[in-house]
DOVOSE-839114 format. One record per residue: x, y, z of N, C-alpha, C in turn. Coordinates in steps of 0.2 Angstrom, whole numbers, padded with zeros to 4 digits, always signed. Layout:
REM DOVOSE-839114
XYZXYZXYZ ...
This chain:
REM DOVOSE-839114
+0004-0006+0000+0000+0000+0000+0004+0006+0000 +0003+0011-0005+0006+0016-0003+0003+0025-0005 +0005+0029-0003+0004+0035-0002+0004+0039-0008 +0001+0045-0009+0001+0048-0013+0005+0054-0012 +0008+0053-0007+0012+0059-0003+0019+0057-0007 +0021+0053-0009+0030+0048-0008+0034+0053-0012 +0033+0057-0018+0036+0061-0020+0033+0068-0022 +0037+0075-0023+0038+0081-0024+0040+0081-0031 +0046+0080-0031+0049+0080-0037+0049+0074-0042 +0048+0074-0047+0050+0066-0053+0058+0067-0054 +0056+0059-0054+0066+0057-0059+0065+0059-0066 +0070+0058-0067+0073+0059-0074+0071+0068-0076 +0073+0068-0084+0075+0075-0084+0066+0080-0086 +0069+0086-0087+0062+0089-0085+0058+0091-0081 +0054+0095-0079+0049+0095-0074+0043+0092-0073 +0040+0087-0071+0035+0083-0069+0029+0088-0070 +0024+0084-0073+0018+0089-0073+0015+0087-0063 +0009+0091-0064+0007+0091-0057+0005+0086-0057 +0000+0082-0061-0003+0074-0061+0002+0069-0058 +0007+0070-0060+0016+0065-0060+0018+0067-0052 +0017+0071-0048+0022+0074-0043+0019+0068-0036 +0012+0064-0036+0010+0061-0032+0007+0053-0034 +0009+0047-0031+0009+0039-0032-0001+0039-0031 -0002+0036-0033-0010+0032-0034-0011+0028-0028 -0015+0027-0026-0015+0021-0018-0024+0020-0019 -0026+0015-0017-0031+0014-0015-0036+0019-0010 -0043+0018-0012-0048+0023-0007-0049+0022+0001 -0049+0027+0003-0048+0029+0013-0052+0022+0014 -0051+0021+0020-0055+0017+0026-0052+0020+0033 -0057+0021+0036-0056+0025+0045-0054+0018+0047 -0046+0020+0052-0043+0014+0055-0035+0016+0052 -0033+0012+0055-0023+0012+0057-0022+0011+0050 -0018+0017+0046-0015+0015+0040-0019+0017+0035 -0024+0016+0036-0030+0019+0029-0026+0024+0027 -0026+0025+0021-0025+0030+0015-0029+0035+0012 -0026+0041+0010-0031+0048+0006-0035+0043+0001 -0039+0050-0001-0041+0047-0009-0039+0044-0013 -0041+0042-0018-0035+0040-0023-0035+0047-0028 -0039+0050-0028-0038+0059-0029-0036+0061-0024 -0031+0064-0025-0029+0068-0020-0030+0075-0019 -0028+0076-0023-0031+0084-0025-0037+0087-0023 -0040+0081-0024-0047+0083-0023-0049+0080-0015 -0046+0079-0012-0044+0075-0006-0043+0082+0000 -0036+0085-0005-0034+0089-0001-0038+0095+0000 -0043+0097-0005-0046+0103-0005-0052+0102+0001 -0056+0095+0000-0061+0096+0004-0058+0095+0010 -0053+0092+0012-0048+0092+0020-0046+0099+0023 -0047+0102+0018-0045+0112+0019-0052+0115+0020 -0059+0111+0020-0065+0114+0022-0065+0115+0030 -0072+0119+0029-0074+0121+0038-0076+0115+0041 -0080+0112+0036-0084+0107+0038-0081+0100+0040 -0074+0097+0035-0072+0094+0037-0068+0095+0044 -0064+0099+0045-0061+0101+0050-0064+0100+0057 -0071+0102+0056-0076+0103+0061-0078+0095+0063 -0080+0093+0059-0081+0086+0059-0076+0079+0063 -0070+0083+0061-0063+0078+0063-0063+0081+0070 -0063+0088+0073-0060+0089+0078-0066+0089+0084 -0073+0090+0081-0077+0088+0087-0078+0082+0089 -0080+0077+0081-0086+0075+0080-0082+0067+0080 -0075+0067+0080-0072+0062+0080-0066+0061+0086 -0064+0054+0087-0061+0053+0094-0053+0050+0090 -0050+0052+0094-0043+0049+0093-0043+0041+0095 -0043+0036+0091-0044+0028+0093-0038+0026+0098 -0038+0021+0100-0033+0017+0104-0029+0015+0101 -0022+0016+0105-0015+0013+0101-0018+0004+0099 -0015+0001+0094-0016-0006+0095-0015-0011+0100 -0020-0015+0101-0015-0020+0107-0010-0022+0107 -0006-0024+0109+0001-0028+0109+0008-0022+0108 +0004-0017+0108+0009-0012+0105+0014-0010+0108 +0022-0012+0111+0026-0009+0116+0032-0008+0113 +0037-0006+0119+0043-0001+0117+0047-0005+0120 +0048-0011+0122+0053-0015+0126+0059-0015+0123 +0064-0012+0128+0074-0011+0123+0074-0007+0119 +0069-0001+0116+0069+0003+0113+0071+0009+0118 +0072+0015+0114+0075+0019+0112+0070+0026+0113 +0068+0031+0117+0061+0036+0114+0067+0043+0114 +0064+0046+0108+0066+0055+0111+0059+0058+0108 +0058+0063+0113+0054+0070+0112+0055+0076+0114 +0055+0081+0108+0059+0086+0110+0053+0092+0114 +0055+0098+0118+0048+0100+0118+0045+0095+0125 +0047+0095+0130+0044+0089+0131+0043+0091+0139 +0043+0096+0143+0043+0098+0148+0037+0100+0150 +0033+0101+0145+0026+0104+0145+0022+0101+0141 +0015+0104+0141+0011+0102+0137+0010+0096+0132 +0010+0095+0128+0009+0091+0121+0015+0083+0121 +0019+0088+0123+0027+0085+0123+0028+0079+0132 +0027+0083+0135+0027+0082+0141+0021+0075+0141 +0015+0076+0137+0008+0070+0141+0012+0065+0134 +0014+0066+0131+0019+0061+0126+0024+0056+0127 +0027+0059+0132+0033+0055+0135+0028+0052+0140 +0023+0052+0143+0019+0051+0147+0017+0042+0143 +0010+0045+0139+0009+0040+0135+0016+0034+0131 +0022+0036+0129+0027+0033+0128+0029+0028+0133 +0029+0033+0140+0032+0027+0147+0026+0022+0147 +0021+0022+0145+0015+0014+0148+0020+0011+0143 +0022+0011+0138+0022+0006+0132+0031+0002+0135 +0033+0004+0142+0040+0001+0142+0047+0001+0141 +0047+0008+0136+0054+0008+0135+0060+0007+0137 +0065+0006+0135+0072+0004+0139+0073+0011+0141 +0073+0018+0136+0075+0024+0140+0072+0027+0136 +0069+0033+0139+0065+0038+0134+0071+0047+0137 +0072+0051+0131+0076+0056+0132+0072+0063+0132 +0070+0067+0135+0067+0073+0134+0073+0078+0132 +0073+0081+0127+0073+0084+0123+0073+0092+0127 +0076+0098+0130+0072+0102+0135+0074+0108+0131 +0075+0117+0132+0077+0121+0131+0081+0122+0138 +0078+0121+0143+0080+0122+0150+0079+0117+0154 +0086+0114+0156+0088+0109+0159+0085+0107+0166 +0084+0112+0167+0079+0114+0177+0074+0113+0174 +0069+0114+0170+0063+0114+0171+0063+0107+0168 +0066+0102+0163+0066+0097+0160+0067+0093+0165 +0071+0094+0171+0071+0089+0174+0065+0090+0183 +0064+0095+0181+0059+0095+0187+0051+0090+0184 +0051+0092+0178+0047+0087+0174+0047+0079+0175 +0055+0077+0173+0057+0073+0173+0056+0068+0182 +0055+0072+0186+0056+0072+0191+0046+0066+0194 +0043+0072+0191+0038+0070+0190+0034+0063+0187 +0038+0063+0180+0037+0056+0178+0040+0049+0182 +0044+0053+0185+0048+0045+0187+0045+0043+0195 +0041+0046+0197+0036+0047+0202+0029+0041+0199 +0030+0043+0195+0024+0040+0194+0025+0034+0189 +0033+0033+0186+0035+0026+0182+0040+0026+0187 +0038+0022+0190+0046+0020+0195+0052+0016+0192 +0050+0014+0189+0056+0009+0186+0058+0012+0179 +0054+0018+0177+0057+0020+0170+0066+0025+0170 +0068+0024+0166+0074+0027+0162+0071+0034+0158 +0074+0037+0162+0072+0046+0160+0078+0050+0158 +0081+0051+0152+0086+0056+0154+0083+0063+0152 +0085+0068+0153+0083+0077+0152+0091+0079+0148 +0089+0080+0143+0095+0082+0136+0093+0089+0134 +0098+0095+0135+0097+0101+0131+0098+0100+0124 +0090+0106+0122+0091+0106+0114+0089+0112+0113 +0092+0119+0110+0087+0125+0109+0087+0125+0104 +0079+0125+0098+0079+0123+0092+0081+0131+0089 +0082+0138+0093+0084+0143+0089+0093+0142+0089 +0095+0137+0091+0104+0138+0092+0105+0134+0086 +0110+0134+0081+0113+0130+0076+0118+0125+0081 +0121+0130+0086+0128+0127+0090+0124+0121+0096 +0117+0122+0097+0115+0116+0103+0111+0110+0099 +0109+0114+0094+0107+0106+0089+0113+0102+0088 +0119+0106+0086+0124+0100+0083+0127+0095+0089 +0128+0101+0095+0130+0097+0102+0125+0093+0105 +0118+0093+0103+0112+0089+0104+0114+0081+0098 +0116+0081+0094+0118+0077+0089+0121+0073+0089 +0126+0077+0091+0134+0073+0091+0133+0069+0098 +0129+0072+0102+0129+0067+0109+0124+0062+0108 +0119+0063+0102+0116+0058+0102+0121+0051+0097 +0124+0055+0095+0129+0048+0090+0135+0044+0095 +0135+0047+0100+0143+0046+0104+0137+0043+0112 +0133+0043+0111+0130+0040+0117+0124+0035+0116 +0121+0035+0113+0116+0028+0109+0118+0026+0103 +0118+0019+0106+0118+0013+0101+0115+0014+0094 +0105+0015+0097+0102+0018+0089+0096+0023+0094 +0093+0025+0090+0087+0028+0093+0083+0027+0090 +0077+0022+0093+0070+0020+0087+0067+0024+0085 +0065+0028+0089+0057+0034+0089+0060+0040+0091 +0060+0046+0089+0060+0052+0087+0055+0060+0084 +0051+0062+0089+0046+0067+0091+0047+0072+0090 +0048+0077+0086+0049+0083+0086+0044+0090+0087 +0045+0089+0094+0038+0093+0094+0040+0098+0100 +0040+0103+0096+0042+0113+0101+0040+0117+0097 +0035+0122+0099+0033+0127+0098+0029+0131+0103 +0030+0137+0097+0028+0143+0101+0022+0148+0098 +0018+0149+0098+0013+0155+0094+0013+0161+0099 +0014+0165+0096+0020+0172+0095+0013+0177+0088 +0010+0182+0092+0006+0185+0086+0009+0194+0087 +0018+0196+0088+0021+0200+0085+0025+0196+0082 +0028+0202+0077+0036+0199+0075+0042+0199+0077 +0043+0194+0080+0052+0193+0081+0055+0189+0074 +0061+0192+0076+0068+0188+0070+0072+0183+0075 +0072+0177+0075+0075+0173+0076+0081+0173+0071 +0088+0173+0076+0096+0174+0072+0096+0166+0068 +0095+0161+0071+0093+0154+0068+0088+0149+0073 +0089+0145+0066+0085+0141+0069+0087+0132+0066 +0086+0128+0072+0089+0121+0069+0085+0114+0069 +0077+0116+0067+0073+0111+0066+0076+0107+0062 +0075+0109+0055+0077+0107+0049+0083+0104+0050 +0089+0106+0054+0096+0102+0056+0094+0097+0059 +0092+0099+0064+0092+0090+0068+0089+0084+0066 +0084+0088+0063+0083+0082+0058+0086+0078+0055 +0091+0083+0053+0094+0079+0046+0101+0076+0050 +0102+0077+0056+0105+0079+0058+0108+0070+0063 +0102+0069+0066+0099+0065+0070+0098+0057+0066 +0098+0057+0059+0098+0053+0053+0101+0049+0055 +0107+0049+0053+0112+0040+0056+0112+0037+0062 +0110+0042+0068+0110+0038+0074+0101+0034+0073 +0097+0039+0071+0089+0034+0070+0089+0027+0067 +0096+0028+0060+0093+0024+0055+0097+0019+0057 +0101+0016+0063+0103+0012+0064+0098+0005+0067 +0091+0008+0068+0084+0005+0070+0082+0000+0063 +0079-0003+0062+0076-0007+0056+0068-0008+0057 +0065-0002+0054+0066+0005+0054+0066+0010+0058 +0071+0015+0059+0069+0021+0064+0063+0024+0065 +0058+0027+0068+0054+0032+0066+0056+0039+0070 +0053+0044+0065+0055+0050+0065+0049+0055+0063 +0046+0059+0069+0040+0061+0065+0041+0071+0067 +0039+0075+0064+0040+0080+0067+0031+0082+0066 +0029+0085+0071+0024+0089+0074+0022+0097+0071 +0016+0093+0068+0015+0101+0061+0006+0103+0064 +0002+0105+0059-0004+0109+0058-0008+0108+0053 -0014+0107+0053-0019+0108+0050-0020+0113+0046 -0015+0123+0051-0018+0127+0048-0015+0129+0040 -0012+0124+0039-0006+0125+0032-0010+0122+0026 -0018+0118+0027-0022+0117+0022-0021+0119+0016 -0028+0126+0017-0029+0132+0012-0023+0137+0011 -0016+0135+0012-0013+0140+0009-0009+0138+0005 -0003+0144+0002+0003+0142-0003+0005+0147-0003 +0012+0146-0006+0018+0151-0005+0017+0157-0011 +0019+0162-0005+0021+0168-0013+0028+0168-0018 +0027+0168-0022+0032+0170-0027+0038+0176-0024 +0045+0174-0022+0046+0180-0021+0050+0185-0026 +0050+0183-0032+0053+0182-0037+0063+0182-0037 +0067+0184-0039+0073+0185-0037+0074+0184-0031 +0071+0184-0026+0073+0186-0021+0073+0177-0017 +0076+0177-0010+0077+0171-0007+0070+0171-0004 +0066+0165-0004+0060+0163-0002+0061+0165+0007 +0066+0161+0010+0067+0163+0015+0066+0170+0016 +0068+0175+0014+0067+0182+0015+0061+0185+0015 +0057+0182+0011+0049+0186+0009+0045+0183+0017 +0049+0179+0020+0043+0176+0026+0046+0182+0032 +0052+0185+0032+0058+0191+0035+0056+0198+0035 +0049+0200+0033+0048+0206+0034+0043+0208+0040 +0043+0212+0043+0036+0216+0050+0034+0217+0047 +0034+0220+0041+0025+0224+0038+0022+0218+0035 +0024+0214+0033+0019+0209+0029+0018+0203+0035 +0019+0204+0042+0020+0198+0047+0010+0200+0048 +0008+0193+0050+0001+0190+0052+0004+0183+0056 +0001+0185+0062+0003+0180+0067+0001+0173+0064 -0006+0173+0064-0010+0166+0063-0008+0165+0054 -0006+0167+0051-0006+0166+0044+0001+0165+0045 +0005+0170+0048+0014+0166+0045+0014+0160+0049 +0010+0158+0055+0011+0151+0058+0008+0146+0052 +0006+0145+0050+0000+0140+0045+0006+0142+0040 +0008+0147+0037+0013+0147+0034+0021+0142+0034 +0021+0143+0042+0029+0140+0043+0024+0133+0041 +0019+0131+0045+0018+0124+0045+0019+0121+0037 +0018+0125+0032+0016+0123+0025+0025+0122+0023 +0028+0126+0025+0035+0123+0023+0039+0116+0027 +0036+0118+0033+0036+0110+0037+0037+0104+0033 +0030+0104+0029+0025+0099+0026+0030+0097+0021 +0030+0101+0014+0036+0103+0009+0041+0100+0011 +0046+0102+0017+0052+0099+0019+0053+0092+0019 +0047+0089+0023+0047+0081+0026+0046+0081+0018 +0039+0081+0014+0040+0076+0009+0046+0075+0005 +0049+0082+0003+0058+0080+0000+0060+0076+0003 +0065+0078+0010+0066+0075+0013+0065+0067+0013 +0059+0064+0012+0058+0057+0012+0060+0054+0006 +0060+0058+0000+0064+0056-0005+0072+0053-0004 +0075+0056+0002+0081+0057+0001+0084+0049+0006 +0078+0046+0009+0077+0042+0014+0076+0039+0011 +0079+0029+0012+0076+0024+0014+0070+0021+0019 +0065+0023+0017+0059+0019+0024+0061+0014+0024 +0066+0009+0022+0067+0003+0026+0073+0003+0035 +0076+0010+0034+0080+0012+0038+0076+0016+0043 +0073+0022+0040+0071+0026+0044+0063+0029+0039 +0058+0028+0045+0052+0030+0043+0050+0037+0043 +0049+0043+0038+0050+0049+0039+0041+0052+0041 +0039+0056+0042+0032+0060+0043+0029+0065+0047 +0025+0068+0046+0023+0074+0049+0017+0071+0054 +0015+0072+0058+0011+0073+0065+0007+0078+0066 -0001+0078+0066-0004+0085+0067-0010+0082+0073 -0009+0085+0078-0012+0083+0085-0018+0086+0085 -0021+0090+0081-0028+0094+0082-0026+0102+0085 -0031+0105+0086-0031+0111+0092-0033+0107+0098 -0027+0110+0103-0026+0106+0110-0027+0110+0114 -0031+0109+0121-0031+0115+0128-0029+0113+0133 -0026+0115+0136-0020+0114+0141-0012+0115+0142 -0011+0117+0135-0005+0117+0132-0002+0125+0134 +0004+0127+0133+0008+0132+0135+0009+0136+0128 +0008+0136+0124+0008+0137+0117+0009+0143+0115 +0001+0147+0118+0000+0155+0116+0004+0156+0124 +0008+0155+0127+0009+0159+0134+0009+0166+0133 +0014+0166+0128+0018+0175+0126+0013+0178+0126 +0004+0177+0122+0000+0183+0119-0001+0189+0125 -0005+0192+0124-0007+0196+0128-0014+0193+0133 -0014+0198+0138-0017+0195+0143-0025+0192+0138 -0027+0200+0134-0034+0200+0130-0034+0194+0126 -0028+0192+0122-0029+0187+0117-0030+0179+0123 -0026+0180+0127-0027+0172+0130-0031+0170+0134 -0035+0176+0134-0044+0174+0137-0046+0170+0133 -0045+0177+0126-0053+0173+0121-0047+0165+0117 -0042+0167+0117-0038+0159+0114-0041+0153+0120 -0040+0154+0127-0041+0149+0133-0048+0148+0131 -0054+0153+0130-0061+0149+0130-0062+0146+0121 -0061+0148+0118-0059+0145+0110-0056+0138+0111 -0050+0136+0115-0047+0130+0114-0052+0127+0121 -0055+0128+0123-0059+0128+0129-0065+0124+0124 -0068+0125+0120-0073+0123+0116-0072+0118+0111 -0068+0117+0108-0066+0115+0101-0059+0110+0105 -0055+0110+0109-0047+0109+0110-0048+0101+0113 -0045+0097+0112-0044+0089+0112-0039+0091+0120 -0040+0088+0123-0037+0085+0128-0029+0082+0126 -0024+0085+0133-0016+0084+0129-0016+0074+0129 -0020+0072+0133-0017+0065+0133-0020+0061+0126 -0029+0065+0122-0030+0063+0116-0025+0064+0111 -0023+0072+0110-0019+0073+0107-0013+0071+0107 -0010+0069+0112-0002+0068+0111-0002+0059+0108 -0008+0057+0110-0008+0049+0107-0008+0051+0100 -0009+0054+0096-0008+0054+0091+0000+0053+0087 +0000+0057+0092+0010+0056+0090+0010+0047+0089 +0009+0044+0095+0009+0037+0094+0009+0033+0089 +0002+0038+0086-0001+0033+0079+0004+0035+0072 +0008+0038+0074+0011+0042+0069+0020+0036+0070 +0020+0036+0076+0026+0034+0075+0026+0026+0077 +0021+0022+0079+0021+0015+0082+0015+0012+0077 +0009+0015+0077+0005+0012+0072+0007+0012+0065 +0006+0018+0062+0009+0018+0054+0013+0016+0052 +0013+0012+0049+0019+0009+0045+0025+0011+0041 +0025+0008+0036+0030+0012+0030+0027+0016+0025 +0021+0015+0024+0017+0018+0019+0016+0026+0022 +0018+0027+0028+0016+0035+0033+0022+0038+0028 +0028+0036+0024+0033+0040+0025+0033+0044+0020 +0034+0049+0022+0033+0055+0016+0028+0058+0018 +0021+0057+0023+0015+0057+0024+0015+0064+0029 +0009+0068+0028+0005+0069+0032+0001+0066+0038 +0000+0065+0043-0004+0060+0048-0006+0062+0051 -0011+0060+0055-0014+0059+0062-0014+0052+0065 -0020+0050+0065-0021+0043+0066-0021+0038+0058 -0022+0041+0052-0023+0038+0047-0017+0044+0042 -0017+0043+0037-0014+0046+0033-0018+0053+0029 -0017+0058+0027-0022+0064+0027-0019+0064+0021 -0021+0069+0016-0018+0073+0009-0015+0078+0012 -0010+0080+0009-0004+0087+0010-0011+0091+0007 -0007+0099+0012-0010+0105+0007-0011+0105+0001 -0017+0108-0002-0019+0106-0009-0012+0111-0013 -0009+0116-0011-0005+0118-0016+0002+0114-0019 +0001+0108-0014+0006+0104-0015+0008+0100-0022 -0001+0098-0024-0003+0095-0029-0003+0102-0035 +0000+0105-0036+0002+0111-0041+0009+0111-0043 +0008+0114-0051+0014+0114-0052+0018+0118-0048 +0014+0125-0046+0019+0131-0043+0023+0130-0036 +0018+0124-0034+0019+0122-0026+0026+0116-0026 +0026+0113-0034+0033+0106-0036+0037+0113-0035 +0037+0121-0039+0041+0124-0041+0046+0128-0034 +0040+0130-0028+0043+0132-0023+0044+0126-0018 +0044+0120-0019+0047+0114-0014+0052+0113-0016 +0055+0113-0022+0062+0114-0026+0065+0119-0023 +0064+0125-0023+0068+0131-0020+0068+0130-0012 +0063+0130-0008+0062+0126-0002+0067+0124-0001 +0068+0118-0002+0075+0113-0002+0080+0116-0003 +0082+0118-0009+0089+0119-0010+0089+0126-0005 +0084+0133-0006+0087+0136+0002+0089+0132+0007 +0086+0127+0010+0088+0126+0016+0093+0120+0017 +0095+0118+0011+0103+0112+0011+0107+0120+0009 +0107+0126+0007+0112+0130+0007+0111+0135+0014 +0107+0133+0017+0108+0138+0023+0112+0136+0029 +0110+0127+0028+0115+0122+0033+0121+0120+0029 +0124+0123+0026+0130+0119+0021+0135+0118+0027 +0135+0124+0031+0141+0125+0035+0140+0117+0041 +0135+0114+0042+0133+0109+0044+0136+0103+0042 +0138+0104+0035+0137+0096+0031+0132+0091+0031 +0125+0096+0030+0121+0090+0030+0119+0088+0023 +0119+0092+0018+0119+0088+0015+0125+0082+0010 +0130+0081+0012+0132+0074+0013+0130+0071+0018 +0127+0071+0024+0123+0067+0027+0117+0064+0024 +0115+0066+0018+0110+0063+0014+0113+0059+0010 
């Protein structure tokens, strides 16, 4: 069974019409693995409706891990993991067993007063607290290199940290897109590792602008064109774009690649920063509509212990979803090509791409 996600770009020479850019798969069925439409496009559009979304987040329930499903002599990391989303993840991760699960923290004190917490309540589990701050180039790499020089392999890998921020700040760097790529040889020593990074629904209905001459990066770099809720939905859509290259460059027999999208969640840290006015009307808004951290964080689960090989390249939740409909476009093949090659030339100094 496979995905209509699995490629961006076509081999051989020329540029792929849009029809060409996505694989055929059989029609959904709800349940572990089900697959989009075999249209996809048309898949993607109605998944960008009010009414679908509406649908998924009230009207439907996150199902239960599978039975038998555990992490015995494995390996967990999730980064992000001191709070919210991240925190009830490592939570749900500890039932299933593992030999050691690694939080991932900005702040080593709060990561382990956390940690503190879970081992309280797992008494026998393996917890370490690992600094990573995803705006440092220099903490990703020493986050890396400790993961190569201290685990044998790492089975399962969560990336999931975020912040919603409705002013503009400039972030000097940022090392999502590194560790990733970065993290790659210690995972793929797994058969197969999984690897999911933690995305959004709200990058459906959108698409990139043209920046024309100028670096795509850059057009996202300006305060006057900054919108909080829109440049997030925004980042998520490069997200999406990245994992599916990205999965070209992978063997899924090595290592499983995929996006994870948890719903709106309440109880989480998320909007901390807004103002007092906005995190009223956000706290009753997620208050209504918002999934519970322990429904939503099982998600994560299904993304990296249910789904199989067919997840890779994918969009997910509990099942496999359609990427953004601009994806299924030539102009969206045109900006995942730029996409990419910006971001293997903003890491050069990295070497990741000879890591691929």
């Amino acid at each position: 069974m496979v995905t209509c996600m699995k490629v961006i770009s076509g081999a051989g020479s020329g540029r792929p019409s849009p029809e060409s850019l996505f694989l055929r798969h059989p029609p959904p069925e709800e349940g572990v693995g089900a697959t989009v439409n075999a249209n996809c496009p048309t898949q993607a559009s109605y998944e960008a409706t009010f009414a679908h979304n509406f649908w998924k987040q009230m009207l439907s329930r996150v199902p239960a891990i599978p039975a038998r499903t555990e992490l015995t002599g494995k390996t967990v990391l999730v980064t992000g993991a001191n709070v919210g989303l991240g925190f009830e993840a490592v939570r749900n991760f500890l039932r299933l067993w593992p030999s050691l699960v690694i939080m991932g923290v900005r702040s080593v004190d709060k990561g382990e007063a956390a940690a503190a917490a879970l081992r309280r309540e797992f008494l026998d589990a393996r917890i370490e607290v690992w600094e990573l701050d995803m705006e440092s180039f220099r903490s990703v790499q020493a986050f890396a290199a400790r993961a190569e020089r201290e685990l044998d392999r790492l089975h399962v890998a969560v990336f999931n940290a975020g912040l919603g921020k409705l002013k503009f700040e400039r972030v000097d760097e940022g090392g999502c897109h590194e560790v990733t790529i970065q993290l790659r040889p210690t995972t793929s020593l797994s058969e197969p590792g999984r690897l999911s990074i933690v995305n959004s629904g709200a990058s459906l209905g959108l698409s990139l602008e043209d920046p024309g001459d100028g670096r795509l990066f850059d057009s996202f770099d300006r305060p006057e064109k900054f919108d909080g809720f829109g440049q997030y939905g925004l980042s998520k859509l490069l997200v999406m774009i990245f994992v599916a290259k990205l999965a070209q460059k992978i063997d899924p027999k090595e290592v499983i690649v995929n996006c994870t999208d948890p719903g709106a969640t309440k109880g989480t840290s998320f909007f901390r920063n807004v103002n007092w006015i906005m995190s009223i009307v956000l706290r009753a808004f997620l208050g209504l509509i918002g999934r519970l951290t322990v429904d939503a964080s099982r998600i994560y689960l299904h993304s990296t212990l249910a789904l199989g090989e067919e997840s890779h390249g994918s969009w997910t939740d509990w099942i496999i979803r359609a990427w953004p409909k601009t994806m299924y476009t030539d102009e969206g093949h045109q900006m995942g090509e730029r996409l990419w090659d910006e971001t293997l030339e903003e890491l050069k100094f990295a070497g990741v791409k000879e890591k691929l």
